[in-house]
MARVEXKOL-779986 format. One record per residue: y, x, z of N, C-alpha, C in turn; residue in one letter. Coordinates in steps of 0.001 Angstrom, whole numbers, plus 500000, padded with zeros to 6 digits. Layout:
// residues N
YXZYXZYXZA ...
END
This chain:
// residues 309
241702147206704832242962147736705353242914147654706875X 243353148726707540243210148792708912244062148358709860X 244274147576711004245840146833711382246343148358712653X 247785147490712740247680148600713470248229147902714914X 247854149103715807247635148152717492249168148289717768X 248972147674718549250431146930719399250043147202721050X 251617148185721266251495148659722774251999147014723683X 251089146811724359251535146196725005252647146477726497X 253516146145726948254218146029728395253844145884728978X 253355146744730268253426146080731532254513145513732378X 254005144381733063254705143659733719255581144147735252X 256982144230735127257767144597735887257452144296737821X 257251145216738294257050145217739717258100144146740407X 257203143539741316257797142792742205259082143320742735X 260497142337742751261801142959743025262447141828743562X 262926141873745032263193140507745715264633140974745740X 265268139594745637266824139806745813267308138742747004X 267860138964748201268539138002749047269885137567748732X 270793136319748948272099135888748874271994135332750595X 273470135250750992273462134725752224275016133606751937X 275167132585752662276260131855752514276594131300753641X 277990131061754122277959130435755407278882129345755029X 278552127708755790279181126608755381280920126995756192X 281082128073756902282454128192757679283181128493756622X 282696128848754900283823129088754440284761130417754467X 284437131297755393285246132765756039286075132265757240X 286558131135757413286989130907758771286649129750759727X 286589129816761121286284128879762112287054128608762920X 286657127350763454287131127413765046286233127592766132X 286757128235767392285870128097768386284305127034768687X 283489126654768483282812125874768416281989124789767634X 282780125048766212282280124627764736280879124728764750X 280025124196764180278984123752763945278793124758762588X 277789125356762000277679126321760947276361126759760479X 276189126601759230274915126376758490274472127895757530X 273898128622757870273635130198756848272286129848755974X 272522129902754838271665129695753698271308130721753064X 270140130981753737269487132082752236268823132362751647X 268672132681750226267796132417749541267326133432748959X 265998134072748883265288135003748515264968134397746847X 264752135490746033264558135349744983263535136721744761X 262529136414744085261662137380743007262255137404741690X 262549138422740895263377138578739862262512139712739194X 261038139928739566260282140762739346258787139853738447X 258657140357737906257292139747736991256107139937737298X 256164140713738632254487140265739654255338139595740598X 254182138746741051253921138309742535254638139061743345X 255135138861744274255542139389745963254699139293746754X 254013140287747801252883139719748707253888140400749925X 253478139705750919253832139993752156255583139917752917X 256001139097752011257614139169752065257732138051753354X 258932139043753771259355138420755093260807138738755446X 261193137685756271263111138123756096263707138078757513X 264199139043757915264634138956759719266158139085759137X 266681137914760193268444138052760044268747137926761698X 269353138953761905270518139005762954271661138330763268X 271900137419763855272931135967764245274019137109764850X 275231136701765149276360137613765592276027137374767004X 276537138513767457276554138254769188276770137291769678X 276533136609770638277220135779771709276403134276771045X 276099133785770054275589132904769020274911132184769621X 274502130664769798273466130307770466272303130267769479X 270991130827770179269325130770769235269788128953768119X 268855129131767342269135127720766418267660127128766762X 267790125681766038266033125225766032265778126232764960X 264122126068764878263358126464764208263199126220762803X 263767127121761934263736127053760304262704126913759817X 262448126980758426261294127045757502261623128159756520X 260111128661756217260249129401754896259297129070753897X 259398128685753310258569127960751963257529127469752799X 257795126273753284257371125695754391256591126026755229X 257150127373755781256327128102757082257042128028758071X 257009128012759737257936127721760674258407129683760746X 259668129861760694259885130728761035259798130734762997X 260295132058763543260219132530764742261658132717765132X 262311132216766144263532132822766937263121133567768375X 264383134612767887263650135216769548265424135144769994X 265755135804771431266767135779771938266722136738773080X 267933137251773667267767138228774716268952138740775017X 268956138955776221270119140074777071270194140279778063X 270700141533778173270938142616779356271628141900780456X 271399142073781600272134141511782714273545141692782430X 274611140760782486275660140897781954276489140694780879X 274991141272779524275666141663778332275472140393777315X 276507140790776785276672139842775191274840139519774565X 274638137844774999273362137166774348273229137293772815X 271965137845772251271791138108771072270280137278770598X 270466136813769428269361136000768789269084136226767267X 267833136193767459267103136741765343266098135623765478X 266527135299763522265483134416762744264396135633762406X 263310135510762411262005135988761357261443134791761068X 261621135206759642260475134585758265259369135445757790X 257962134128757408257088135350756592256044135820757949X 255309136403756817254440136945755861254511135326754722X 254877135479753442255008134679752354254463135406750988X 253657134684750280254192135420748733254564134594748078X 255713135024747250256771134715746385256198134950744254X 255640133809744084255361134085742542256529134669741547X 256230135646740262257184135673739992258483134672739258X 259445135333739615260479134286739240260929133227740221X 260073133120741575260366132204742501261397132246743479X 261716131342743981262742131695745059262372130567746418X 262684131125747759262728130265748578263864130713749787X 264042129458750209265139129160750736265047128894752307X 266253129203753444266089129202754782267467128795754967X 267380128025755702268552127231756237268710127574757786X 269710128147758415270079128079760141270911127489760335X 271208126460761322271999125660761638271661125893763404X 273395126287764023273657126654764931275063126434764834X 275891126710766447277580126513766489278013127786766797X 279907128143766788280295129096767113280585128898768423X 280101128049769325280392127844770783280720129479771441X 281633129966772006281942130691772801282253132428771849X 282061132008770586282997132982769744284134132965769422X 284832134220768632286191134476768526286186136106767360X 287141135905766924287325137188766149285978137166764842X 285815138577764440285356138307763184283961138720763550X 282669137678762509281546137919763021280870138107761606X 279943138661762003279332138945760878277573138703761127X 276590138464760080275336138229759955274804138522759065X 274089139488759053273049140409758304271723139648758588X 271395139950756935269705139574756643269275140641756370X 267848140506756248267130142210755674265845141145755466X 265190141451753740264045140861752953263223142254752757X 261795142057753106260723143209752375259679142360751703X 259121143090750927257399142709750726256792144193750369X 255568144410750748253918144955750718254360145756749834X 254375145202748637254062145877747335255198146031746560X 256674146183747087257855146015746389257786147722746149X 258356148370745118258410149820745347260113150218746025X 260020150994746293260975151578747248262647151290746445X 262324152063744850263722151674744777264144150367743757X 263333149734744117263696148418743592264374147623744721X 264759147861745710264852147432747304266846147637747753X 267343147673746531268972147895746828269516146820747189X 268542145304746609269204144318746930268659143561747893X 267951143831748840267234143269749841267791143384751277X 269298143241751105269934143005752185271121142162751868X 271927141054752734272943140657752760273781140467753856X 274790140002753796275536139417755242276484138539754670X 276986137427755526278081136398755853279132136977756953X 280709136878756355281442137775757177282366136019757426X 282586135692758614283515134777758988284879135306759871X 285736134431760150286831135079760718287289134041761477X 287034134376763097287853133297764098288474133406764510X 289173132365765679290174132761766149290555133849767139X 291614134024767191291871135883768165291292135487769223X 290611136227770240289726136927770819290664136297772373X 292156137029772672292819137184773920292000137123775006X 291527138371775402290891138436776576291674139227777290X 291462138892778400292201139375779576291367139189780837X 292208140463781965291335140359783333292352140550784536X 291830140196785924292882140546786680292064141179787969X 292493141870788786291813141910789700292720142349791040X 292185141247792300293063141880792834292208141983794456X 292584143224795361291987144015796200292751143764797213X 292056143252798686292236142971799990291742143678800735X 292282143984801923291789144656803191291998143643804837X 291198143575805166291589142410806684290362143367807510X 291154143338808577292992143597808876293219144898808079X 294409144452807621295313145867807142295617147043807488X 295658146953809231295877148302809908294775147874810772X 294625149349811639293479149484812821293162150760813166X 293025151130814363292810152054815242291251152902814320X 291151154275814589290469154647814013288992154548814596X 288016153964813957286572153004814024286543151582813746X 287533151687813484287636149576813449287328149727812056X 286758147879812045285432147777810888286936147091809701X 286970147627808647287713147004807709287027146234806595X 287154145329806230286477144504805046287052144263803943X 286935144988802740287279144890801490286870143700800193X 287734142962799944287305141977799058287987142550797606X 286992142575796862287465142645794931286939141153794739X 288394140878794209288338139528793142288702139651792123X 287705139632790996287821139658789123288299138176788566X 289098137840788059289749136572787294289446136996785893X 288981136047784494289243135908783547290231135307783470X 291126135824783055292792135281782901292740135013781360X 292294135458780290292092135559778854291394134020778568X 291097133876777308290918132547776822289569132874775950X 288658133869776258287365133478775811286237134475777030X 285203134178776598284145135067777805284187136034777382X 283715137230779299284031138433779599282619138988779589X 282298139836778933280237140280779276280271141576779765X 279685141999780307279423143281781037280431143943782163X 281442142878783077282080143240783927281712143759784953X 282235144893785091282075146134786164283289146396787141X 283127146748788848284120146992789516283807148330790044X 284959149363790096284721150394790358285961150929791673X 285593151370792747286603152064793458286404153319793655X 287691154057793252287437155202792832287398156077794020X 287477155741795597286616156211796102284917156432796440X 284621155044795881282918155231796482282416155049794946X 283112154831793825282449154825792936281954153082792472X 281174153280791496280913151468790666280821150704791704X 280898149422792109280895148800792857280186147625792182X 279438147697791203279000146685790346277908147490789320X 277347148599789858276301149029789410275194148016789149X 274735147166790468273684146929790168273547145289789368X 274618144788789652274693143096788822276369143232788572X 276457143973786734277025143742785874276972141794785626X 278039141294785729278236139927784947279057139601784304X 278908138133783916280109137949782758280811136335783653X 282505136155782509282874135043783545283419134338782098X 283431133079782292283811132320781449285718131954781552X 286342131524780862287694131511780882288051130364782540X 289219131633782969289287131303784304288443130675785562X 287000132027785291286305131653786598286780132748787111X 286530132870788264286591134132789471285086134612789781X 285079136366790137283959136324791046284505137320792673X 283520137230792609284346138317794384283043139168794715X 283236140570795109282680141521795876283631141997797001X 282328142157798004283035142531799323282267143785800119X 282991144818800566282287145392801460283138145894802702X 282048146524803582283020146810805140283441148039804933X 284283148914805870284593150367805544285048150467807493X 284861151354807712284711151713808922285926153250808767X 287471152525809780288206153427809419288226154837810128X 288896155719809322289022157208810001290556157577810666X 290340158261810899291118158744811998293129159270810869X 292723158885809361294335158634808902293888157933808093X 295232157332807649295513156057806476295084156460805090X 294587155232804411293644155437803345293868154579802385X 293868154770801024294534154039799591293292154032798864X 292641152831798556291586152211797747292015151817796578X 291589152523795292292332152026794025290819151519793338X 291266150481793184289988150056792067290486149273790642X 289344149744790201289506149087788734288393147766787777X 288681147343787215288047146180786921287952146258785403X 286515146067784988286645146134783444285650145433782712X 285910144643781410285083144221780619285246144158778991X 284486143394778629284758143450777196284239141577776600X 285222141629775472284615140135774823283399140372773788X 283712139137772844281882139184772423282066139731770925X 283175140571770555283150141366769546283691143318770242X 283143143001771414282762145018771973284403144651772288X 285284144198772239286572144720772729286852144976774183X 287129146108774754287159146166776178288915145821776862X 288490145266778033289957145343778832289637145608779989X 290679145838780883290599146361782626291959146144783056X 291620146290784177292328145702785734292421146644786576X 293510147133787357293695147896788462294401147377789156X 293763147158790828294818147386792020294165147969793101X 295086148174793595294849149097795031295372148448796387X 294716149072797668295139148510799118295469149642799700X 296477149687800903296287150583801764296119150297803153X 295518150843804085294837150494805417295886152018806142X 296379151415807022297220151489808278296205152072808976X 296515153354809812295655153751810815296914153497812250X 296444152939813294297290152630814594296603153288815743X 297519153968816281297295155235817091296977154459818748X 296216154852819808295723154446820907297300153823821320X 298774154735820891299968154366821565300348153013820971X 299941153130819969300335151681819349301652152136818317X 301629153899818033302297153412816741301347153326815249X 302065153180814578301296153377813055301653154151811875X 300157154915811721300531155921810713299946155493809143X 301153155772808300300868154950806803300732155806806020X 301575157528806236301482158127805323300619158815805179X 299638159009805971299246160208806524299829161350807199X 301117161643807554301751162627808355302047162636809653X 301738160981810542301952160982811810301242162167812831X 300410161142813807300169162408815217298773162174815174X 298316161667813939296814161402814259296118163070813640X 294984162843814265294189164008814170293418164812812383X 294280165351812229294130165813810868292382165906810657X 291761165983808858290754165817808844289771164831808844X 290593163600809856289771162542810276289524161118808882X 290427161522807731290666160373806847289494160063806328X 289942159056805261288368158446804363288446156904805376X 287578156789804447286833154909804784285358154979804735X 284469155838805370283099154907804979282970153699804930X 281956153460803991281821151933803673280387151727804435X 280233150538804748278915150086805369278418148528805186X 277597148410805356277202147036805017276054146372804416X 275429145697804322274065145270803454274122145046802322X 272755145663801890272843145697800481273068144645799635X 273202144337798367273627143528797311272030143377796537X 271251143175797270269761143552796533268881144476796823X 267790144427796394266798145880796993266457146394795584X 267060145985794415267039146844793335268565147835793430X 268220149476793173269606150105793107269546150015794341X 269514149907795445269900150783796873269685151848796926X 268480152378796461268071154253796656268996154877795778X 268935154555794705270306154573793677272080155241793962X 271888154001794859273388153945795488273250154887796771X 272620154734797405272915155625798421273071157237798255X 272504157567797396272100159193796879273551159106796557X 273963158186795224275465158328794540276684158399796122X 276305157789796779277693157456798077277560159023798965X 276256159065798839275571160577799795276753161755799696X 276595161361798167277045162818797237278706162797797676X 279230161923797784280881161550797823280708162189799338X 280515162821799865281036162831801332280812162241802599X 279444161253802666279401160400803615280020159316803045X 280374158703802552280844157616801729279770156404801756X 278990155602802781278581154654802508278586153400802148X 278422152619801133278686151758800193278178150991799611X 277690149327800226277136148697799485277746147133799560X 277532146421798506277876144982798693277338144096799249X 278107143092799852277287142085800277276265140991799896X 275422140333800287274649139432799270275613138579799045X 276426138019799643277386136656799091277978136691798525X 278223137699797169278688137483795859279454136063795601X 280793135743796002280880134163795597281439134308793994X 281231132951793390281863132727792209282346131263792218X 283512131305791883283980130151791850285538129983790562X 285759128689790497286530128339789307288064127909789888X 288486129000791243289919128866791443290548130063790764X 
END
């Protein structure tokens, strides 16, 4: 009697699944201490070769020590733009994962200098996973802190206020964080000469100050400098600041014209700006941009002060 064969199964392709957890629970406070756990799983009946897991920390986050992945040292990297909101990633891996296995990564880091709601995405691959077995190879941890209240102030000087037409005028912008968490990518702009913070965008921590200054060399009528001040906190929210000065032109007789309608010589208005540069990165930059305005020359001084009045 003849038996009869038996189809055997092949064994189900490698299929990794990530979970992510955060010890905050969904909410924090400013500066809490906070632990993201995650754990990769093979749920596939081959092997995993080449699996590796990069997670994205929320903005502003400080880098953590150095994790493990099935006792391999993972990699932190970190980085940012002059100005901008500091950003930091775990990579795990190259690992293989037997089937049915799971391994686990622990980050431990604080919410020092966050606010509002943050979120942290993982992303898991391996080599040989097929494409659509791969739906579950992403996660995130969504927490929720406290409100954000950012705020800015800025406020714009001229010394001396009035002056005969050629006299050297000196313009000070002072930016305040008035708000209750940090400001990243603050920019000053007068909307006569344009950014005034092109070339060193910064950020200020709750109630520091910074100051830009430049000269302006007056014209022959009175002139209104409106500037504006702007930033954003460490979940993209933007705010801004406007004030303005006006500079007095005083006639050889010694009266003074404010509106522009006195006896001074029509034509003659404007402020060129003058002064040394703020750096030798962005001067060619700036000058072309001030060129274009009309004769409008415009640069900051190196003495950028910052201070915590």
């Amino acid at each position: 009697q003849m038996g009869t064969a038996t189809a055997q199964e092949e064994p189900t392709p490698p299929d990794l699944q990530v979970t992510k957890t955060s010890s905050l629970g969904g909410t924090f406070d400013e500066g809490e201490p906070v632990t993201y756990t995650l754990t990769v799983t093979n749920v596939g009946e081959t092997d995993a070769e080449d699996v590796e897991m990069h997670d994205d920390l929320p903005g502003g986050m400080n880098p953590p020590p150095l994790p493990t992945f099935k006792g391999e040292p993972c990699s932190v990297t970190s980085g940012v733009i002059p100005g901008g909101i500091p950003h930091a990633a775990v990579h795990c891996g190259p690992i293989s994962l037997l089937a049915g296995e799971s391994a686990v990564v622990e980050i431990e880091t604080d919410t020092t200098g966050l606010c509002g709601r943050t979120e942290n995405a993982v992303q898991v691959q391996a080599s040989n996973e097929p494409a659509d077995l791969t739906g579950n190879n992403s996660a995130q941890a969504v927490d929720q802190g406290p409100a954000c209240n950012a705020d800015i102030s800025l406020d714009v000087e001229a010394s001396p206020s009035e002056g005969s037409a050629g006299a050297t005028i000196r313009y000070t912008y002072t930016v305040t964080n008035t708000g209750e968490t940090t400001l990243y990518g603050i920019s000053v702009r007068d909307d006569r000469v344009g950014p005034l913070g092109i070339i060193d965008a910064f950020s200020l921590r709750p109630g520091r100050t910074d100051r830009f200054s430049a000269n302006a060399t007056l014209g022959s009528s009175p002139v209104t400098s409106v500037a504006t001040a702007t930033g954003e906190d460490v979940t993209g929210h933007k705010v801004s600041a406007q004030d303005s000065v006006t500079v007095a032109v005083v006639s050889a007789g010694g009266d003074t014209d404010i509106g522009g309608g006195g006896d001074v010589a029509a034509g003659g208005g404007g402020t060129p700006f003058t002064g040394p540069a703020a750096g030798a990165a962005g001067i060619g930059a700036i000058a072309l941009l001030l060129s274009a305005l009309g004769g409008l020359l415009v640069a900051l001084t190196p003495r950028r002060s910052t201070s915590s009045d």
